[in-house]
FITI-488448 format. One line per field, with one value per residue: residue number from 1; residue in one letter; x, y, z of N, C-alpha, C, O, CB in turn. Coordinates in nm, 2 decimals. Each point is the difference from the previous one (the first is absolute). Glycine has a CB too. Layout:
// FITI-488448
n: c(NUM / ...)
res: c(a / ...)
n.xx: c(X / ...)
n.yy: c(Y / ...)
n.zz: c(Z / ...)
ca.xx: c(X / ...)
ca.yy: c(Y / ...)
ca.zz: c(Z / ...)
c.xx: c(X / ...)
c.yy: c(Y / ...)
c.zz: c(Z / ...)
o.xx: c(X / ...)
o.yy: c(Y / ...)
o.zz: c(Z / ...)
cb.xx: c(X / ...)
cb.yy: c(Y / ...)
cb.zz: c(Z / ...)
This chain:
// FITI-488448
n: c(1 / 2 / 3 / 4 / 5 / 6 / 7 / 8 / 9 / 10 / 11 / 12 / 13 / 14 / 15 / 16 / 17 / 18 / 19 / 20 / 21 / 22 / 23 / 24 / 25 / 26 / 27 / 28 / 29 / 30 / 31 / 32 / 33 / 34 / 35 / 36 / 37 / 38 / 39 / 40 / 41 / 42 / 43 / 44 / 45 / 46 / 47 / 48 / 49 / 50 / 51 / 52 / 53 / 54 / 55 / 56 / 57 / 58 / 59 / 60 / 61 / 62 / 63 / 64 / 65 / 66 / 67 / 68 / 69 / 70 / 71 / 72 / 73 / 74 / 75 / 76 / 77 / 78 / 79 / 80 / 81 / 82 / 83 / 84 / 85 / 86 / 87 / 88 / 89 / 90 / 91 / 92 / 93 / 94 / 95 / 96 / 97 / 98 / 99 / 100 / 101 / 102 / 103 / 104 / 105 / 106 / 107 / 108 / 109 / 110 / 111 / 112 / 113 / 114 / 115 / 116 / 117 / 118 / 119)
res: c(x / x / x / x / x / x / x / x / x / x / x / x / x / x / x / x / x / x / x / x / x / x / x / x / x / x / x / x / x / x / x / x / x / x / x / x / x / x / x / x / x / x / x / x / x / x / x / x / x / x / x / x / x / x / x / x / x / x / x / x / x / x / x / x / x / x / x / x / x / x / x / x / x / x / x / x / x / x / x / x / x / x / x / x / x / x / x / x / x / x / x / x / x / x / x / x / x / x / x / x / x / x / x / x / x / x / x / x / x / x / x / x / x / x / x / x / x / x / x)
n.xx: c(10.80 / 0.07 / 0.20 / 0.10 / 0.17 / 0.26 / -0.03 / -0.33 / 0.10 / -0.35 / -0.14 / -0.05 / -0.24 / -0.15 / -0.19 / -0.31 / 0.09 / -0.18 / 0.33 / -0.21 / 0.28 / -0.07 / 0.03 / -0.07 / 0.19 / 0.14 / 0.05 / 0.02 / 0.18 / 0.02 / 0.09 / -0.29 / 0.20 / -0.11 / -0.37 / 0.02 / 0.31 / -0.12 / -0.22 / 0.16 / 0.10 / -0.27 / -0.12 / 0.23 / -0.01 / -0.32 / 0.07 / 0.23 / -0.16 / -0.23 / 0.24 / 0.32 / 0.04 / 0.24 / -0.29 / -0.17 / -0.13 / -0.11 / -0.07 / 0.02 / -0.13 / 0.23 / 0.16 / -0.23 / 0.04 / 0.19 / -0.12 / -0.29 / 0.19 / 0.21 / 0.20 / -0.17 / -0.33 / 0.04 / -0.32 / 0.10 / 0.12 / 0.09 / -0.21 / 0.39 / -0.17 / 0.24 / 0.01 / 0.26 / 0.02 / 0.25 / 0.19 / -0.14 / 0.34 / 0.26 / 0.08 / 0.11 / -0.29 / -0.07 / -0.07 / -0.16 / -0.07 / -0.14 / -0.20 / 0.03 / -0.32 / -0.13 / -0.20 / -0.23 / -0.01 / -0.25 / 0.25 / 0.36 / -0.36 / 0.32 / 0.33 / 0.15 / 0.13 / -0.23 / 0.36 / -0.07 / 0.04 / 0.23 / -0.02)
n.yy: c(11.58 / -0.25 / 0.15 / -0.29 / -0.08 / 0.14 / -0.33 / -0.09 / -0.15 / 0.12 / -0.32 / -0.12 / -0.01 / -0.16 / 0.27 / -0.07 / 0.32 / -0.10 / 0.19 / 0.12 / -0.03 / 0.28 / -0.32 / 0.39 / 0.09 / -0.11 / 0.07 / 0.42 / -0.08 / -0.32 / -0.02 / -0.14 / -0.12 / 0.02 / -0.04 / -0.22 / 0.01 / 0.39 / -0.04 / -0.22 / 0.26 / 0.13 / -0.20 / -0.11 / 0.29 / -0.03 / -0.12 / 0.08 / 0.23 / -0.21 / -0.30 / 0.18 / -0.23 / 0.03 / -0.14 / 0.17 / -0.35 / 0.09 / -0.27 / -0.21 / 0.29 / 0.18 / -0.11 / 0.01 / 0.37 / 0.13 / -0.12 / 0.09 / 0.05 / -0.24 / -0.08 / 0.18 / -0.05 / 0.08 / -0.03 / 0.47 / -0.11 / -0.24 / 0.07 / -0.12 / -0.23 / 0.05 / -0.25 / 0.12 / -0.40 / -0.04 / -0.13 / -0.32 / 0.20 / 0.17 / 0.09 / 0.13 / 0.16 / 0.04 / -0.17 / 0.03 / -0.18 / 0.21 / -0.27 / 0.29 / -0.07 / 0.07 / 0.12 / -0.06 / 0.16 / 0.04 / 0.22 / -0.03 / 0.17 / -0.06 / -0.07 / 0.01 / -0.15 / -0.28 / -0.05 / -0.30 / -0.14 / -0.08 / -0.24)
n.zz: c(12.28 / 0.21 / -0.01 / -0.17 / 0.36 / -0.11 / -0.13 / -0.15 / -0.27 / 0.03 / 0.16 / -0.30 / 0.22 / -0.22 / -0.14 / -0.11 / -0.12 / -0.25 / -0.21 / -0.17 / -0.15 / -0.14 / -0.21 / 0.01 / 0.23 / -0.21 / -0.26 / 0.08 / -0.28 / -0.09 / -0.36 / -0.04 / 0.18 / 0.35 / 0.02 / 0.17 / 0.10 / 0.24 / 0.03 / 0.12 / 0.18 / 0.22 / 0.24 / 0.08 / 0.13 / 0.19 / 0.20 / 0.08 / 0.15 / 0.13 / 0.10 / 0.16 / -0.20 / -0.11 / 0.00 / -0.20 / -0.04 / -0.27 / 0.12 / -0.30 / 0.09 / -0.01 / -0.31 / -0.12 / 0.01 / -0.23 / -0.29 / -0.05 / -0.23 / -0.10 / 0.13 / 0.16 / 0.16 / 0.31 / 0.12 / -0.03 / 0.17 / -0.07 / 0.24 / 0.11 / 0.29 / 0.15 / 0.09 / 0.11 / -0.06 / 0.20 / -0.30 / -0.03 / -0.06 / 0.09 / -0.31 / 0.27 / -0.13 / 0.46 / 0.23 / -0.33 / -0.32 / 0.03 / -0.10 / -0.21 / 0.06 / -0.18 / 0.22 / -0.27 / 0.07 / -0.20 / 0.13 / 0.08 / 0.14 / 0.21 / -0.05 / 0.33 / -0.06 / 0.07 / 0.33 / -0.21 / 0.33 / -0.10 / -0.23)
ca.xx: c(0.09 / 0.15 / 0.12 / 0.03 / 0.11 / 0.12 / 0.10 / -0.10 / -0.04 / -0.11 / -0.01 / -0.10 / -0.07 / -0.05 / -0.08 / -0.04 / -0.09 / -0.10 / 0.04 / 0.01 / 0.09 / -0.01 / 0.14 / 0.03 / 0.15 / 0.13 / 0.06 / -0.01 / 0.11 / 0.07 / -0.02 / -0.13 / 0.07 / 0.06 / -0.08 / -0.04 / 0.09 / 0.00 / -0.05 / 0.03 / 0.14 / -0.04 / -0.02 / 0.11 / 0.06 / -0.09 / 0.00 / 0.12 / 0.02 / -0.10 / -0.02 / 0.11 / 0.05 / 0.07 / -0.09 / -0.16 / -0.03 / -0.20 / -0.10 / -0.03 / -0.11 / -0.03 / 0.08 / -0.17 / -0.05 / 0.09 / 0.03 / -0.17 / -0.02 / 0.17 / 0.15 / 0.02 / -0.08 / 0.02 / -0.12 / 0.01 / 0.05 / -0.03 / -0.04 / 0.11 / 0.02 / 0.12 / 0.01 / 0.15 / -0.03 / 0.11 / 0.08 / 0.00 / 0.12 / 0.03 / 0.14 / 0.05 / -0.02 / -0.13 / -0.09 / -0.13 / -0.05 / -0.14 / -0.11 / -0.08 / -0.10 / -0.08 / -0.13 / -0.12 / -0.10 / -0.06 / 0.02 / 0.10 / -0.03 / -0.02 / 0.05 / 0.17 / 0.11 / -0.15 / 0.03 / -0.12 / 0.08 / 0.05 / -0.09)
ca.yy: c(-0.09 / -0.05 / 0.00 / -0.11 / 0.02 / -0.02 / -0.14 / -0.10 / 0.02 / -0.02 / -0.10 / -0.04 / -0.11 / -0.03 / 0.12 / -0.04 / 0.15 / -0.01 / 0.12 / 0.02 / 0.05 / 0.08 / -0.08 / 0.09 / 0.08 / -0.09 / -0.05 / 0.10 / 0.02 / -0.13 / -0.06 / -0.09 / -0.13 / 0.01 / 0.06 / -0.10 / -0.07 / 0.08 / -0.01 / -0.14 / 0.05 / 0.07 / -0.05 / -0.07 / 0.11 / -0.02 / -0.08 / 0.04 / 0.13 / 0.03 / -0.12 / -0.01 / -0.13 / -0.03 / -0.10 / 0.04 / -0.07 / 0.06 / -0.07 / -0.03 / 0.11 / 0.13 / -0.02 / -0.04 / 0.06 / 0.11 / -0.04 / -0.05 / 0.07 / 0.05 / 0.06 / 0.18 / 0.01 / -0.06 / 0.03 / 0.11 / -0.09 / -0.17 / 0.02 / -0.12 / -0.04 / -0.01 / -0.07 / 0.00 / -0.13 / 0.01 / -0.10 / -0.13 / -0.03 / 0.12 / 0.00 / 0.15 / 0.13 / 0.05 / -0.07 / 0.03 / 0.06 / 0.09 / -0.10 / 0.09 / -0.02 / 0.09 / 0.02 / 0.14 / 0.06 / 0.04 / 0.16 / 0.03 / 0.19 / 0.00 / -0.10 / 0.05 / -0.11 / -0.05 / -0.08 / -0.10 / -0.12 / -0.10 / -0.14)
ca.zz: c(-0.07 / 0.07 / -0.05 / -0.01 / 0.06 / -0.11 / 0.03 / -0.01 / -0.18 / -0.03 / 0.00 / -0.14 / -0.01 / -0.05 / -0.10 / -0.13 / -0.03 / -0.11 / -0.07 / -0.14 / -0.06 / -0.12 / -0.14 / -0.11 / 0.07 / 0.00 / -0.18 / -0.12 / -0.03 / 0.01 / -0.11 / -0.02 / -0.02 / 0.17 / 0.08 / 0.10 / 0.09 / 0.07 / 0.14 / 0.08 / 0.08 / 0.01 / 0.11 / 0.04 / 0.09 / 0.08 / 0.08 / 0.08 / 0.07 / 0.13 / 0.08 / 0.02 / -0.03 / -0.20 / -0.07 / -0.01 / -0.06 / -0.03 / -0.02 / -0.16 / -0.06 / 0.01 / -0.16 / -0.10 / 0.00 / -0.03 / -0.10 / -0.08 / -0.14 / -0.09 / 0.00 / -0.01 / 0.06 / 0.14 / 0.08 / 0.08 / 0.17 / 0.06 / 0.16 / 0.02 / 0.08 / 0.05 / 0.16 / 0.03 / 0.10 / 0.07 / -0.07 / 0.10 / 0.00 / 0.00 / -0.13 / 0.06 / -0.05 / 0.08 / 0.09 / -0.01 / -0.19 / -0.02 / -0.11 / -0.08 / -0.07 / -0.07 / 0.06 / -0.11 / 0.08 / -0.14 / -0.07 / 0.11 / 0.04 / 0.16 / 0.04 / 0.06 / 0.06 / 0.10 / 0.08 / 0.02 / 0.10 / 0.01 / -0.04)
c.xx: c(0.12 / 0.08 / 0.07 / 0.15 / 0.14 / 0.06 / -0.08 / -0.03 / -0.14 / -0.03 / -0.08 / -0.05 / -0.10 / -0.15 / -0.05 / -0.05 / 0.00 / 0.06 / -0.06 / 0.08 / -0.04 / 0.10 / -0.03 / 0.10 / 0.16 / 0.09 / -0.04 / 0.13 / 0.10 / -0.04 / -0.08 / 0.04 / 0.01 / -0.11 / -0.04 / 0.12 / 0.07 / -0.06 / 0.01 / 0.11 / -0.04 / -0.07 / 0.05 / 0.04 / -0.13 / 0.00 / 0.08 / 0.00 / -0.10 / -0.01 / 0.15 / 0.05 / 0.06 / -0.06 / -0.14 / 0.00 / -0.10 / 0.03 / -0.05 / -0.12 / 0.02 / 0.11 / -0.05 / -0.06 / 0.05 / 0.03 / -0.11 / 0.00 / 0.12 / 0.11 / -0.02 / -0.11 / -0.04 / -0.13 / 0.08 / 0.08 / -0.05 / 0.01 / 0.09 / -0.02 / 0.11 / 0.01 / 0.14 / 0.00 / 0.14 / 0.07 / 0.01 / 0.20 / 0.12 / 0.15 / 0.04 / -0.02 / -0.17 / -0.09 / -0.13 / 0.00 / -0.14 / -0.05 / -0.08 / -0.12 / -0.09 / -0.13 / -0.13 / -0.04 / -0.07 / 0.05 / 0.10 / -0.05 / 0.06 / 0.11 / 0.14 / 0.07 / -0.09 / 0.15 / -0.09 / 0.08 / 0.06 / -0.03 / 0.09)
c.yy: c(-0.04 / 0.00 / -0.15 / 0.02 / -0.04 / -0.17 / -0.12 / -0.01 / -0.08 / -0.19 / -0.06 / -0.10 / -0.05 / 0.13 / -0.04 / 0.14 / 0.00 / 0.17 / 0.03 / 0.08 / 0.09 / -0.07 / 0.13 / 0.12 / -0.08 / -0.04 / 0.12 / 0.03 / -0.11 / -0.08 / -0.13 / -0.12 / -0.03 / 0.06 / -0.10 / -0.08 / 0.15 / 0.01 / -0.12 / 0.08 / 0.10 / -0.08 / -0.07 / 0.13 / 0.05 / -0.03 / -0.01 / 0.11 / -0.03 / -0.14 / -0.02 / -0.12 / 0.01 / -0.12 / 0.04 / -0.11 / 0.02 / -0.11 / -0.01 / 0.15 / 0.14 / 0.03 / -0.03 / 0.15 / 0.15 / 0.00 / -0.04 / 0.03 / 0.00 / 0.04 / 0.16 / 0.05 / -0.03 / 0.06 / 0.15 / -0.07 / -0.12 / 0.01 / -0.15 / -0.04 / -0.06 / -0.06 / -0.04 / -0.14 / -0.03 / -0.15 / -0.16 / -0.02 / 0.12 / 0.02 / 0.10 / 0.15 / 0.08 / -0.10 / 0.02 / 0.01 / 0.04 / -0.06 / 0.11 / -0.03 / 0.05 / 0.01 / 0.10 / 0.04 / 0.07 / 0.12 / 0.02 / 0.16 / -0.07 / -0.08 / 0.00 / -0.09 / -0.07 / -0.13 / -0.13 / -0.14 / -0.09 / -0.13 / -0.09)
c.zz: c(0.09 / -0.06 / 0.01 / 0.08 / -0.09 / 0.03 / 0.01 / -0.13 / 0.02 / -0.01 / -0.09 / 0.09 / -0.10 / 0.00 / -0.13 / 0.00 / -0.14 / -0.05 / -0.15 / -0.08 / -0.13 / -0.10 / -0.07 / 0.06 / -0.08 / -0.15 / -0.06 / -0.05 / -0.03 / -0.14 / 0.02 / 0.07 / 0.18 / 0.08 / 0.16 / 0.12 / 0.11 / 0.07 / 0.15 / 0.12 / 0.13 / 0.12 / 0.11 / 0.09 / 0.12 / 0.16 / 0.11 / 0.08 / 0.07 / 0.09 / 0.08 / -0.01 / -0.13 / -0.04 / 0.03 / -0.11 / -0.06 / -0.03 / -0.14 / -0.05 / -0.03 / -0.16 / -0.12 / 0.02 / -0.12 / -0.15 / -0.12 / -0.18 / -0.11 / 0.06 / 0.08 / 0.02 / 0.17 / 0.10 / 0.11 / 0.16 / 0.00 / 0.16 / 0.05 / 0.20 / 0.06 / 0.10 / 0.02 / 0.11 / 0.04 / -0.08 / 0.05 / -0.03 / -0.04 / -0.10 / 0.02 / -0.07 / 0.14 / 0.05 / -0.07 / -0.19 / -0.01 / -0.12 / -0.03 / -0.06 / -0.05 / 0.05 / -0.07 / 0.03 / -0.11 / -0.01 / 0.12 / 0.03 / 0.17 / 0.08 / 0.07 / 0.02 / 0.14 / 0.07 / -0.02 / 0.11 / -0.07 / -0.04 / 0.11)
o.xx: c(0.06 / 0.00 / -0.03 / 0.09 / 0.02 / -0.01 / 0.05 / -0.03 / -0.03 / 0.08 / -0.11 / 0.06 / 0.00 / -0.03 / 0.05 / -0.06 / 0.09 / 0.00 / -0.03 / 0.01 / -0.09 / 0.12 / 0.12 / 0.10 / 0.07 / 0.12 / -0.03 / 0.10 / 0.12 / -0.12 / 0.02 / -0.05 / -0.03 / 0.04 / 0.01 / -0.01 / 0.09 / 0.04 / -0.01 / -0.03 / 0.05 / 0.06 / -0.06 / -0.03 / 0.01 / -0.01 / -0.03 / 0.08 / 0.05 / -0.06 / -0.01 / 0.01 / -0.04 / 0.01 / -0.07 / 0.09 / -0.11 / 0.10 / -0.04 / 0.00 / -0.08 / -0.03 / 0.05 / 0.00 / -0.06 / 0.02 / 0.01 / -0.02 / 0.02 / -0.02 / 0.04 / 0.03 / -0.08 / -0.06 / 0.07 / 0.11 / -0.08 / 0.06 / -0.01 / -0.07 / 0.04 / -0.05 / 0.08 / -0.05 / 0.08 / -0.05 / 0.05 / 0.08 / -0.01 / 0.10 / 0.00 / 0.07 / -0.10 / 0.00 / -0.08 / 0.08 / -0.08 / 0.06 / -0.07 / 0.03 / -0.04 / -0.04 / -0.03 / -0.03 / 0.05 / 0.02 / -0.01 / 0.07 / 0.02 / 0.00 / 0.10 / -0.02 / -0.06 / 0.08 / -0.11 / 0.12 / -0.02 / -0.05 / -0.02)
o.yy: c(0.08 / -0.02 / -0.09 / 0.08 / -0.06 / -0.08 / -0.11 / 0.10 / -0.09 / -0.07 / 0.02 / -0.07 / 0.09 / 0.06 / -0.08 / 0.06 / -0.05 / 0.10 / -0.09 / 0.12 / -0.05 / 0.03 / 0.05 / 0.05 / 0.01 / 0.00 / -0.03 / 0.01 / 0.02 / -0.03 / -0.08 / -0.04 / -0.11 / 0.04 / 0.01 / -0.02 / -0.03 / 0.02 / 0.02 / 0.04 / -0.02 / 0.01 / -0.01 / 0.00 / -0.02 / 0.07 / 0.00 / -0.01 / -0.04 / 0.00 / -0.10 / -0.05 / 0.06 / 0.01 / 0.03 / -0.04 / 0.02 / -0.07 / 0.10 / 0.09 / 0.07 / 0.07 / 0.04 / 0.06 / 0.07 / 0.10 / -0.04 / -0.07 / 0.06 / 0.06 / 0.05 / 0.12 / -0.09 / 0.10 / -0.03 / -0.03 / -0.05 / 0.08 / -0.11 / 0.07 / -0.11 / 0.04 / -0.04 / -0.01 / 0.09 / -0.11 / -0.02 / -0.03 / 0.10 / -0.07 / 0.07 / 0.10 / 0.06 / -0.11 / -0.07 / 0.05 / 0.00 / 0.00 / 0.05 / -0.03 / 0.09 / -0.11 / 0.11 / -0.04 / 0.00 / 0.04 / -0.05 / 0.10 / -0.11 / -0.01 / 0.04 / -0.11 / 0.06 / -0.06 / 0.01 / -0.02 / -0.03 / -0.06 / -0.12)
o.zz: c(0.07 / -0.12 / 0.08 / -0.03 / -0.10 / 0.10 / 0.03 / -0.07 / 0.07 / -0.04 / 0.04 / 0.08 / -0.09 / 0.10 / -0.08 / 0.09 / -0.07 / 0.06 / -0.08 / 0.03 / -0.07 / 0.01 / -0.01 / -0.06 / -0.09 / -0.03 / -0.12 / 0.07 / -0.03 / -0.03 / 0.09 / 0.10 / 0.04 / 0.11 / 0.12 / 0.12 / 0.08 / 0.12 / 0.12 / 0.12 / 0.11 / 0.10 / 0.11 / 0.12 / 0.12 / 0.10 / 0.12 / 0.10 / 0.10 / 0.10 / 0.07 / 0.11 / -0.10 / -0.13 / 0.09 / -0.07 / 0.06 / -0.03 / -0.06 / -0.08 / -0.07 / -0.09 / -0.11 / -0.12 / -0.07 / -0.07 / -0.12 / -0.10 / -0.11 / 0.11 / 0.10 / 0.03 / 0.04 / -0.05 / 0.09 / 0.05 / -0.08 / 0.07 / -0.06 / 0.08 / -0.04 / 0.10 / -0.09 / 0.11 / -0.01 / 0.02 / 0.12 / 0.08 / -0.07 / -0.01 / -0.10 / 0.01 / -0.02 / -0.06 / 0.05 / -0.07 / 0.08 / -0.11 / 0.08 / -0.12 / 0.07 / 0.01 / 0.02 / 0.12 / -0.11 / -0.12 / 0.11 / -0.02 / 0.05 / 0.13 / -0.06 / -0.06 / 0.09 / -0.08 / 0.05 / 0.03 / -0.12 / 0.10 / 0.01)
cb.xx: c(-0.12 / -0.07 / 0.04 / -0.27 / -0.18 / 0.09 / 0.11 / -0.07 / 0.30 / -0.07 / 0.16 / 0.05 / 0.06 / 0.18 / 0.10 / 0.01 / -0.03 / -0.27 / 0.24 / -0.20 / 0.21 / -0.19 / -0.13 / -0.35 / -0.23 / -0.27 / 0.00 / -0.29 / -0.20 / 0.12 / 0.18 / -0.05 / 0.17 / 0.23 / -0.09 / -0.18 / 0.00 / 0.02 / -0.13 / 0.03 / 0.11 / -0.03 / -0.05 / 0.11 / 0.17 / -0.05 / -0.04 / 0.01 / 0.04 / -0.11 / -0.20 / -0.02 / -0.11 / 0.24 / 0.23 / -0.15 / 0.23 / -0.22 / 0.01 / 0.03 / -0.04 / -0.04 / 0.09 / -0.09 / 0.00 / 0.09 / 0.17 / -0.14 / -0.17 / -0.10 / 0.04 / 0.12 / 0.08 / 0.36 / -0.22 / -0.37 / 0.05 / 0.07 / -0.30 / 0.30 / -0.22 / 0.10 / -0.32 / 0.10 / -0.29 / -0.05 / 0.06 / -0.40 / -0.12 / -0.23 / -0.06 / 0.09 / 0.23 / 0.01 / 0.20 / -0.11 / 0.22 / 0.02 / 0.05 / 0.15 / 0.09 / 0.17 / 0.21 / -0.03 / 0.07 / -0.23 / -0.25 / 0.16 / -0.34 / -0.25 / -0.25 / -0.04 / 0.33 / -0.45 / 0.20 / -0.28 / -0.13 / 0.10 / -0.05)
cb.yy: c(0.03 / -0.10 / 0.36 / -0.15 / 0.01 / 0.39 / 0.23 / -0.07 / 0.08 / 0.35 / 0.02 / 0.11 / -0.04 / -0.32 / 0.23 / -0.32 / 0.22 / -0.31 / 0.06 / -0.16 / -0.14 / 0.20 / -0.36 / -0.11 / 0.04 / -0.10 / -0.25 / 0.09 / 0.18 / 0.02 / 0.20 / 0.11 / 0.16 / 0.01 / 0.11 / -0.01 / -0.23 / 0.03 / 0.11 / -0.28 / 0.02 / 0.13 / 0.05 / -0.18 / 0.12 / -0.12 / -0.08 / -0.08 / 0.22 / 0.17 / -0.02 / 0.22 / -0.18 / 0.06 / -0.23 / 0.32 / -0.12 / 0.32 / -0.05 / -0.44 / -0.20 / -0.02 / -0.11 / -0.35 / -0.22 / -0.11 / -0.01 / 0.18 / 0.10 / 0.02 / -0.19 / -0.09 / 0.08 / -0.11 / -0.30 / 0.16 / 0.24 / -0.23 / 0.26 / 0.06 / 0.14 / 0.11 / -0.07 / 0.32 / -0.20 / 0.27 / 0.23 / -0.13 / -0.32 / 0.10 / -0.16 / -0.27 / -0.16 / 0.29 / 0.10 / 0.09 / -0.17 / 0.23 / -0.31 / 0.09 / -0.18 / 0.06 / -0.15 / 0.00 / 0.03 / -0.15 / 0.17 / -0.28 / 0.28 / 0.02 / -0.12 / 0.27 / 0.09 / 0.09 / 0.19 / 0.09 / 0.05 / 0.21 / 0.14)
cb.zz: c(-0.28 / 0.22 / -0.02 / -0.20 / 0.32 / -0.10 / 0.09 / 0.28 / -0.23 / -0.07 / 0.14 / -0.33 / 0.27 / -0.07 / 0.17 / -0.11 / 0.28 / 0.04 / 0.22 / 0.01 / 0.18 / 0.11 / -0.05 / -0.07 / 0.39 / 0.23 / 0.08 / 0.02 / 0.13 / 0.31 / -0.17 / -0.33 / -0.32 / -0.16 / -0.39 / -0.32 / -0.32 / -0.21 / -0.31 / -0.37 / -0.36 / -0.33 / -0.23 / -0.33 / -0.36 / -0.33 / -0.28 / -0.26 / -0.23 / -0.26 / -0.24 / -0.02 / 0.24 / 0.14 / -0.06 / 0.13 / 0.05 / -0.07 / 0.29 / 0.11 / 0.17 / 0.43 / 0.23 / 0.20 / 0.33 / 0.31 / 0.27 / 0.36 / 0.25 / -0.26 / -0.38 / -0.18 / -0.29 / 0.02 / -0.10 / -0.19 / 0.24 / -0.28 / 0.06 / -0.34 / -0.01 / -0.19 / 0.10 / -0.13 / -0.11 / 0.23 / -0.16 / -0.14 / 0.05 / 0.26 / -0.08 / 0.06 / -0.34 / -0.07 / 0.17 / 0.36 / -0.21 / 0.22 / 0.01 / 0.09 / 0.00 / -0.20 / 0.17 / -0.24 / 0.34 / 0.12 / -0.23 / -0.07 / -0.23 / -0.17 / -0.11 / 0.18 / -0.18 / -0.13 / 0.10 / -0.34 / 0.28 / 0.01 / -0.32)
């Protein structure tokens, strides 16, 4: 393992990784009514800790996705896609945002955090 020199800050760059989130973790204990607009948030924060950015943007489908069954029936896990792209324009909250997208899949056995390429 390398050590990180001092007085050099980490460098972002552009990234896409394939995660899967636990929502029932997340909204246990959370009244019917707020489930779903939690889980939403819930990935927002997500997004924010592993892609290091304050702008995050989900994607209609994956918000479709989240929202399939109702309010308060919500899907266990959802398999997501994170990509950390580089701002065309700039509003001073950062060089970079993170586009959140939904990605199906039939069964989440086996399933890791996957580096995929770049569109």
């Amino acid at each position: 393992m390398g050590k990180k020199e001092k007085g050099k800050p980490n460098t972002l760059g552009e990234v896409s990784r394939d995660y899967t989130i636990n929502l029932h973790k997340a909204v246990h204990k959370e009244t019917f009514k707020r489930k779903a607009p939690r889980a939403v948030s819930h990935i927002v924060r997500f997004a924010q800790k592993n892609m290091l950015t304050e702008d995050v943007r989900i994607d209609p489908q994956l918000n479709e996705a989240v929202w399939a069954r109702g309010i308060r029936n919500l899907p266990r896990r959802i398999r997501v896609r994170l990509q950390r792209k580089k701002k065309e324009e700039d509003d001073g909250k950062g060089k970079y945002y993170t586009l959140a997208q939904y990605v199906p899949v039939d069964s989440f056995d086996n399933l890791k955090t996957e580096i995929t390429k770049q569109q």
